[in-house]
C-alpha angles and dihedrals in degrees: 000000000000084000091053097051093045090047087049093047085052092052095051096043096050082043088062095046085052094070089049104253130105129280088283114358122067104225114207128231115255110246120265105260112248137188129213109301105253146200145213130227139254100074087191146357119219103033117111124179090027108190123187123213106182114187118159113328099339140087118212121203123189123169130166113285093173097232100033149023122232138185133214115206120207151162098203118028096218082069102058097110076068104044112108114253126232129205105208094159134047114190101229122239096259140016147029099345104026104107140028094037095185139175104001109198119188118213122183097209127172103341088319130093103223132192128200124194150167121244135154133190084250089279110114087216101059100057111142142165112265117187126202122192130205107182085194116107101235104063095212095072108108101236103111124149122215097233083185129233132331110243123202129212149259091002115032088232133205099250144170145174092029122177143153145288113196099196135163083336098305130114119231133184122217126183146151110262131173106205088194100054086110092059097040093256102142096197111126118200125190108253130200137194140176113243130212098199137354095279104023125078117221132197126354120330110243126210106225094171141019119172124284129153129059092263091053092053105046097142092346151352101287128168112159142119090069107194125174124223128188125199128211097265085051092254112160125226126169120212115207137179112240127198132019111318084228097067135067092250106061096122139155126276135180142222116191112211112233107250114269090354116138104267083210090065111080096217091058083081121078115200119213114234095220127054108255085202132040156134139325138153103293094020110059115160094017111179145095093092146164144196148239148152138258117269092254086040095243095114142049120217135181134224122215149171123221136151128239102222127046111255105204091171101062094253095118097107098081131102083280081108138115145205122223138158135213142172125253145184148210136259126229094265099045106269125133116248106204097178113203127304114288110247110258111268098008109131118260117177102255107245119302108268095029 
């Protein structure tokens, strides 16, 4: 009997063992050790002129599609290649809106979501800024109103990539415009007026930048894609997209508006002489940009568009691009520090709270 019960005991001991625990207590094994989850640019092919409207828990994208405007709808950014797409506006088949729908920006403004974007009749001269308005909530319901053009003054000028200072509780509209498109000069200058309302221009339009310097005029002047960026402290800087879209360079610049100073006076904005944002292999003319926060609003990030291959032949403003995000942060004196773009597919940690 004594043997029986020795020889039991030895079986359930090596049975144990067996499992990998000790001669009475299961040990676990320890968790596979694991990074922040990541993610690869580009967020989507395909996509030039990307632009971010964040409101609550949700993300809103909107790029230029030519004939529409759409608008993808998101809780995380990185998935934005899933995020259902919604058509809210349809070019008609004829005038002054009816091609080259461009550049589409959302604003919520004063209880209201509003888009501006660029159109023409399919004459180059006759670009101008269209807005549409939704007073629902959710900006993806289809009930937009065509509140018409914007039209500056005192001269009805040629104008694109407009978008929005909120500034000392005033509205402002900034854009890209080119005075001599009637006469064939390609030269495009940043533009600013005051704004009585969302969808209605006040007072004179103002110039605040032409291009000056070698990397603003890389075949050709070009100042366009105006986006304003604040800082914590409330500081003002304006990112804006220098040389001709066709080429390599184009590439983002920046003005800081002068604290307190009148953003209608030219001299109130202050160029820097260098770019903040520019090429590298796999992102050559990287510009036209937003911004927008982490998830948990501990982080700034930047959207951008860039394309993959070098285009020596000016041929770089098509639907090659792509778009594609990354964090950035700010230098001791307030200004943003954008780095350089990130490589494609190399691995960048997806927004803080996502």
């Amino acid at each position: 009997m004594k043997g029986l019960l020795y020889i039991g005991l030895l079986v359930f001991l090596l049975a144990c063992e067996d499992r990998g625990a000790g001669p009475y207590l299961a040990v676990p094994k320890p968790p596979e050790a694991t990074g922040p989850a990541t993610f690869k640019n580009p967020l989507l092919n395909s996509a030039p002129d990307p632009w971010i409207a964040q409101r609550g828990d949700f993300y809103y994208f909107l790029q230029t599609h030519g004939n529409r405007i759409e608008i993808r709808k998101t809780a995380k950014v990185t998935e934005l290649a899933t995020a259902t797409s919604t058509e809210v506006f349809r070019a008609p088949g004829a005038g002054r809106n009816s091609r080259d729908v461009w550049a589409p920006e959302m604003f919520y403004l004063q209880g209201k979501w509003y888009i501006y974007y660029t159109a023409s009749d399919g004459q180059d001269v006759n670009h101008r800024m269209f807005v549409l308005e939704n007073a629902n909530d959710d900006p993806t319901t289809k009930n937009w109103v065509d509140r018409g053009q914007l039209t500056t003054k005192p001269e009805n000028l040629w104008a694109i990539d407009g978008s929005i200072l909120e500034y000392k509780n005033e509205l402002y509209f900034i854009f890209s415009g080119r005075p001599g498109a009637a006469s064939g000069n390609l030269t495009q200058n940043i533009y600013i007026s005051k704004m009585s309302n969302p969808y209605t221009l006040t007072g004179e339009t103002v110039m605040i930048s032409t291009p000056e310097h070698d990397w603003e005029k890389r075949g050709f002047g070009v100042n366009e894609g105006p986006e304003i960026l604040k800082n914590a402290a409330g500081d003002v800087f304006l990112i804006y997209s220098a040389s001709y879209c066709g080429t390599d360079d184009y590439a983002l610049g920046m003005l800081s508006l002068a604290k307190d100073a009148d953003p209608l006076v030219r001299a109130s904005w202050i160029k820097n002489d260098n770019t903040v944002f520019s090429k590298v292999p796999t992102a050559y003319g990287a510009g036209h940009n937003g911004f927008f926060k982490s998830k948990d609003g501990k982080e700034d990030w930047i959207i951008y568009h860039a394309n993959a291959e070098s285009h020596p032949n000016n041929s770089g403003c098509g639907n090659s691009r792509s778009t594609r995000i990354q964090k950035f942060t700010w230098n001791d004196d307030g200004t943003p520090n954008f780095g350089q773009p990130v490589a494609l597919g190399a691995p960048i940690d997806v927004p803080s709270g996502e």
